[in-house]
C-alpha positions in Angstrom: 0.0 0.0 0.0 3.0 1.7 0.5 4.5 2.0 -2.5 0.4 2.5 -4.1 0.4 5.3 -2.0 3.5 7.0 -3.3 3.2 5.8 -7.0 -0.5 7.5 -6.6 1.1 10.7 -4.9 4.1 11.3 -7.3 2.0 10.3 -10.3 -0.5 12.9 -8.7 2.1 15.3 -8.3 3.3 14.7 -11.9 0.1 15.1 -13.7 -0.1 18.5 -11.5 3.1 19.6 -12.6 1.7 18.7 -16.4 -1.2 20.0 -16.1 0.2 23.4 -14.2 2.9 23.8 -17.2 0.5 24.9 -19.7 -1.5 27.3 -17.2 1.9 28.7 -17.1 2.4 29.3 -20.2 -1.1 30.8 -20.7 -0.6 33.0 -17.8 3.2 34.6 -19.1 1.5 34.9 -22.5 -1.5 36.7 -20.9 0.9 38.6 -19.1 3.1 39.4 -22.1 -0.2 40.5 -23.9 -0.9 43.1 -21.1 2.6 44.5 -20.8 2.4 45.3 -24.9 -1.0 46.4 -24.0 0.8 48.7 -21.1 3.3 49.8 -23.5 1.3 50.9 -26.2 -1.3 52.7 -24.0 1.7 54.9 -22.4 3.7 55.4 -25.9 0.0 56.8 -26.7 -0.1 58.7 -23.7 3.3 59.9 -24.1 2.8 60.9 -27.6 -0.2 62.7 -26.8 1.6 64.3 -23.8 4.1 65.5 -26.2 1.0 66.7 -28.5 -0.2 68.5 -26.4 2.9 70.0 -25.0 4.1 71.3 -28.6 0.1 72.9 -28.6 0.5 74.9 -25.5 4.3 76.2 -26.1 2.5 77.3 -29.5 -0.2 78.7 -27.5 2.3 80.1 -25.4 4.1 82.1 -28.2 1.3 83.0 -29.5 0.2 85.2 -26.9 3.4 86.1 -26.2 3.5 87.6 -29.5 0.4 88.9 -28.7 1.6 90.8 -25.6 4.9 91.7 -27.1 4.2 92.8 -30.3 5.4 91.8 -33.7 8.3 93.6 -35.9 8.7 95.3 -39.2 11.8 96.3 -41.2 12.3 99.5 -42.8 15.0 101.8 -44.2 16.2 104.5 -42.3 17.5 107.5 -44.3 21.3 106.5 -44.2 20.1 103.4 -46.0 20.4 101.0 -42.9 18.0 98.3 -42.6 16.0 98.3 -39.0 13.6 95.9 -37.3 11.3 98.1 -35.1 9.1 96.9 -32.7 5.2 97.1 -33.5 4.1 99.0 -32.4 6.8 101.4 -31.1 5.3 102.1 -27.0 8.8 103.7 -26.1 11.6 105.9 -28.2 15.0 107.5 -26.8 15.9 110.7 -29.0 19.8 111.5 -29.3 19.6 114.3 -31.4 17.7 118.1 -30.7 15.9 118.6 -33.8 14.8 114.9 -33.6 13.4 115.6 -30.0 11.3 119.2 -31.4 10.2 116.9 -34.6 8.8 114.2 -32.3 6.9 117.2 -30.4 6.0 118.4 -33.8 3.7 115.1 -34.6 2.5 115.4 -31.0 3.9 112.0 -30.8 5.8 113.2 -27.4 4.1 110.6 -25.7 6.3 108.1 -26.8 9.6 109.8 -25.6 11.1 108.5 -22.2 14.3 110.1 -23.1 16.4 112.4 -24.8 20.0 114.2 -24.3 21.4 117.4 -22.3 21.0 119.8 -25.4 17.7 119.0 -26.0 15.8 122.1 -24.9 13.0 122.9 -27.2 9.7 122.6 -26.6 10.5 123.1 -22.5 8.5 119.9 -21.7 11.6 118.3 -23.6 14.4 119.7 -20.9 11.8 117.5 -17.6 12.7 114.2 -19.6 15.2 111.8 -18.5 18.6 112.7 -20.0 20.9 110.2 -21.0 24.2 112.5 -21.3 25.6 114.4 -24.8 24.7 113.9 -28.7 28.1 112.8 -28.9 28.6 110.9 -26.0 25.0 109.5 -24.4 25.7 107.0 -21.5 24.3 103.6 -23.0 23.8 102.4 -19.5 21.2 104.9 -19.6 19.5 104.3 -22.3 19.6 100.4 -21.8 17.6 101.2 -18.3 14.6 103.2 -20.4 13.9 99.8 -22.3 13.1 101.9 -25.4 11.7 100.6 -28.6 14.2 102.6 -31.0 16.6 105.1 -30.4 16.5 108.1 -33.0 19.5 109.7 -34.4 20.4 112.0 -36.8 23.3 111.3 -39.0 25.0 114.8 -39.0 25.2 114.9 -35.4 25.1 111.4 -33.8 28.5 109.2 -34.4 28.6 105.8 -36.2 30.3 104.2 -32.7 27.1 105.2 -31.2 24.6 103.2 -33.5 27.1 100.0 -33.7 26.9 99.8 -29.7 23.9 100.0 -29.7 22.7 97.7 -31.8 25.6 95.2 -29.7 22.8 95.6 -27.3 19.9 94.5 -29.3 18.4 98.2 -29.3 17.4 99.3 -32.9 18.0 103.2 -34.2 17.1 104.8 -36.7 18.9 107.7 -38.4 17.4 110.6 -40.3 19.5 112.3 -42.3 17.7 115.8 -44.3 19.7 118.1 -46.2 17.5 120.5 -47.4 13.2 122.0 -46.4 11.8 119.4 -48.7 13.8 116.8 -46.7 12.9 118.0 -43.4 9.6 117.5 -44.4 9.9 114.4 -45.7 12.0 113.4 -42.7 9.2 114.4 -40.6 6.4 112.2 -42.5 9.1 108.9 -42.6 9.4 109.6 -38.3 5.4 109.7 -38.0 5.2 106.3 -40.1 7.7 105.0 -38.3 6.1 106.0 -34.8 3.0 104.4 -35.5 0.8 107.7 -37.0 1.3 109.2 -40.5 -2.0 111.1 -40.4 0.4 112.9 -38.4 3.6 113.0 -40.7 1.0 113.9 -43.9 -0.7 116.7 -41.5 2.5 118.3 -40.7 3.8 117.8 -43.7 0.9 119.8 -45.6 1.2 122.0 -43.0 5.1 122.9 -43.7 4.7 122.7 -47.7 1.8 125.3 -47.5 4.0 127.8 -45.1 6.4 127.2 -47.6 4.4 128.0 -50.3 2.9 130.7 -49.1 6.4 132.3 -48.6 7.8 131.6 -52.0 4.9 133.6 -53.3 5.8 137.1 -51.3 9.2 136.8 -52.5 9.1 135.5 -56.0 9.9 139.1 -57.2 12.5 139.9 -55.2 16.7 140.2 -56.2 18.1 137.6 -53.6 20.5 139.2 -50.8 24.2 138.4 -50.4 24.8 137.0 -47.3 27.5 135.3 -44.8 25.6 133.5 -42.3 28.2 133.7 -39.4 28.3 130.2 -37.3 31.4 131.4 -35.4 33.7 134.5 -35.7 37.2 133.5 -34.6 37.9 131.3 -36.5 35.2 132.5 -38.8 33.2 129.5 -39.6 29.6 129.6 -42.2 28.1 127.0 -43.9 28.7 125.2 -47.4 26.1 125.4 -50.2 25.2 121.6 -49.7 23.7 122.1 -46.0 20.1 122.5 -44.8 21.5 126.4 -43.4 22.3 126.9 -47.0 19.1 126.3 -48.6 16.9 127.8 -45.7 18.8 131.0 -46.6 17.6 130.3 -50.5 14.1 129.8 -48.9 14.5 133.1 -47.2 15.2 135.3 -50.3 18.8 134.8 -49.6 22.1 133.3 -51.3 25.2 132.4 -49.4 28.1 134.1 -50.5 30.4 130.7 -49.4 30.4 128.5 -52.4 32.5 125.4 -50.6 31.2 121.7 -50.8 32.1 121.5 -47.1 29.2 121.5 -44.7 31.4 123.9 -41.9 34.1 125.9 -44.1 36.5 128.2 -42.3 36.8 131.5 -43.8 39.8 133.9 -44.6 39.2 137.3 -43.3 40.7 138.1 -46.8 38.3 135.8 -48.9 35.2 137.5 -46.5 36.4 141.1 -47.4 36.8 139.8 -51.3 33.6 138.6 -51.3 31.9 141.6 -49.3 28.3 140.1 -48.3 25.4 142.9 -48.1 24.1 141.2 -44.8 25.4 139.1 -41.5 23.3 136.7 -40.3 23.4 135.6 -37.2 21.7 132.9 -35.3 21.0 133.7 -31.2 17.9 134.1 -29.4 19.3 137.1 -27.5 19.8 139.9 -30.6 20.9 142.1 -27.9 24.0 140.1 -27.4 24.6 139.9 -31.1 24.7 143.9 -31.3 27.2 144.1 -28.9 29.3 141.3 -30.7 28.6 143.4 -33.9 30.1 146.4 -32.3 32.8 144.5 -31.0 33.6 143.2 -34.9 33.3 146.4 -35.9 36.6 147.4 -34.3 38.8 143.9 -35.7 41.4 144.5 -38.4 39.5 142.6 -41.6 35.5 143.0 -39.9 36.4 146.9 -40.2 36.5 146.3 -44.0 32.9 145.0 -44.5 30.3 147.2 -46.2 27.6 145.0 -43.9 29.6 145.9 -40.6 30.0 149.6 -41.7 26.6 149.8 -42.2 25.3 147.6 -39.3 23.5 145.2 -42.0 23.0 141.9 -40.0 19.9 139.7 -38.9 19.4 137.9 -35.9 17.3 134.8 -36.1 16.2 132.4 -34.0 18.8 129.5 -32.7 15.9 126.9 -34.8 17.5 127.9 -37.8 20.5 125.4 -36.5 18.2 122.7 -36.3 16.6 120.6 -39.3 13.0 120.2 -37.4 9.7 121.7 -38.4 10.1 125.0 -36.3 13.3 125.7 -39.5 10.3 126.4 -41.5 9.2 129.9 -39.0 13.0 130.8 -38.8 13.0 131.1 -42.3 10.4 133.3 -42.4 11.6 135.6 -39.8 14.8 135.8 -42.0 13.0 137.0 -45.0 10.5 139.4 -43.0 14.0 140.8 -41.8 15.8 140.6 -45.2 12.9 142.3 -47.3 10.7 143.7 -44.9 8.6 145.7 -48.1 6.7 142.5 -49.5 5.5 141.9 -46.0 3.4 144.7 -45.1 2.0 143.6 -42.4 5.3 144.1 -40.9 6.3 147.5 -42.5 6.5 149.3 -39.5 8.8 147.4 -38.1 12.4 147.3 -37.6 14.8 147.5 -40.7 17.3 144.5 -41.0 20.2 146.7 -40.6 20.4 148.3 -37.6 22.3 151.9 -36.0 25.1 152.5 -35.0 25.9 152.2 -31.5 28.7 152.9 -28.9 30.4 150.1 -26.9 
């Protein structure tokens, strides 16, 4: 019975064991069948995680883009090429006649800063100042987060604009020569800036003053001048400036004939060419007389017709800036210069003045 019993128990045992070996293999099947099943549900997951993580970074640009703005590239008037901010929330001006062109437009909004010299309108001298045309601290300007930084080509330096576009901050340079580019100066700026309903208003504006001018004095013989930028050394201004052609606007002609913009004179060649008028620019005439007394008693001055005869004008300090408020300078200089085809003014003043004692 003994040996029954274990024959029945290990042939028990072994039919178990049989019988066991191909649940086994059932069950690691099964199992293999869920872990694929596993794996492909999380690769799905994954990949949809993925999905969906590429959707919101779009998303996420998107409305960065939104919030930020997007870009544009234009010219400036050196020719550069510039990618300004759209649109432009916050602008740096390097450059006076920039600053009074910006508060032209009535675009002064915009400005968080501009530089020492910039002094015109008076609202202009309260903004943050970020040091000298020549020399602005880019520390300074990096802080006001602007936009663009506006410069003007005969004024600002090259190093300046190179620096700071190292920094990532775009500029853009005007450049005018003459009144027809000052005006279109003007109506690039307002474009650029976000309003040319403003650039065209100002510019119709200008061009009708302008007009309107040309019209009083289309009759008249135009007067010999020397527009005096500095009297020792004597310094006026070449025939290809802005100065230049405001004095052509004014009924004028500049008796210096050099191509460069700031020649220096010979007392000999000013007494050779013997100008009928001085012109001065200063917003304090008074001080000008006195200087034009002064002149009056140097060895070569002593020799001019127009200091004999006192014949100099004294015209607003604008006239040293190519920005909208040229356009009244120039008609002050030609109320001054021929005060008969403006009779509204023929009571006052005559160009040249007295003379006067020390």
């Amino acid at each position: 019975m003994a040996r029954d019993s274990r024959a029945i128990f290990v042939c028990t045992l072994s039919q178990t064991r049989n019988q066991a070996r191909p649940k086994s293999r059932r069950h690691l099947k099964q199992r293999l069948q869920l872990h694929s099943l596993r794996r492909a549900i999380g690769l799905s997951f994954l990949a949809c995680a993925v999905s969906s993580f590429a959707l919101c970074a779009r998303a996420e640009r998107a409305i960065a883009a939104q919030t930020q703005g997007t870009f544009r590239t234009v010219s400036d008037e050196t020719g550069r090429t510039v990618r300004i901010p759209v649109p432009v929330r916050r602008v740096v001006s390097l450059a006076p006649s920039v600053t009074e062109s910006i508060y032209a437009l009535g675009l002064e909004n915009l400005l968080v800063g501009d530089t020492d010299y910039c002094d015109y309108p008076e609202a202009a001298t309260k903004l943050h100042k970020v040091g000298g045309a020549t020399n602005p601290s880019l520390e300074e300007i990096a802080q006001l987060k602007p936009d663009v930084v506006l410069v003007i080509k005969s004024l600002n330096r090259l190093e300046t604009v190179q620096q700071l576009e190292r920094l990532g901050i775009a500029t853009y340079s005007t450049d005018p020569h003459n009144l027809d580019e000052i005006r279109s100066s003007v109506h690039r700026l307002a474009d650029l800036l976000g309003n040319p309903s403003a650039g065209e208003a100002l510019d119709a504006e200008l061009l009708q003053k302008e007009k309107l001018l040309q019209e009083k004095l289309q009759n008249v013989s135009p007067a010999r001048s020397l527009f005096v930028v500095w009297t020792e050394p004597l310094i006026s201004v070449g025939k290809h400036t802005f100065i230049a052609d405001a004095l052509t606007h004014a009924g004028a002609t500049s008796v210096v004939e050099s191509s460069q913009d700031w020649p220096h004179i010979s007392l000999e060649e000013m007494v050779r060419l013997q100008p009928q008028f001085l012109v001065f620019a200063n917003s304090h005439s008074e001080q000008v007389a006195r200087d034009v007394e002064a002149l009056a008693k140097r060895p070569g001055w002593n020799l001019l017709d127009a200091v004999k005869q006192r014949k100099f004008v004294v015209i607003s300090e604008a006239i040293n800036r190519p920005a909208p408020r040229l356009f009244s300078a120039v008609e002050d200089l030609a109320r001054q210069l021929h005060p008969d085809v403006f009779p509204e003014t023929a009571g006052a003043q005559p160009a040249s003045l007295p003379k006067g004692k020390n």
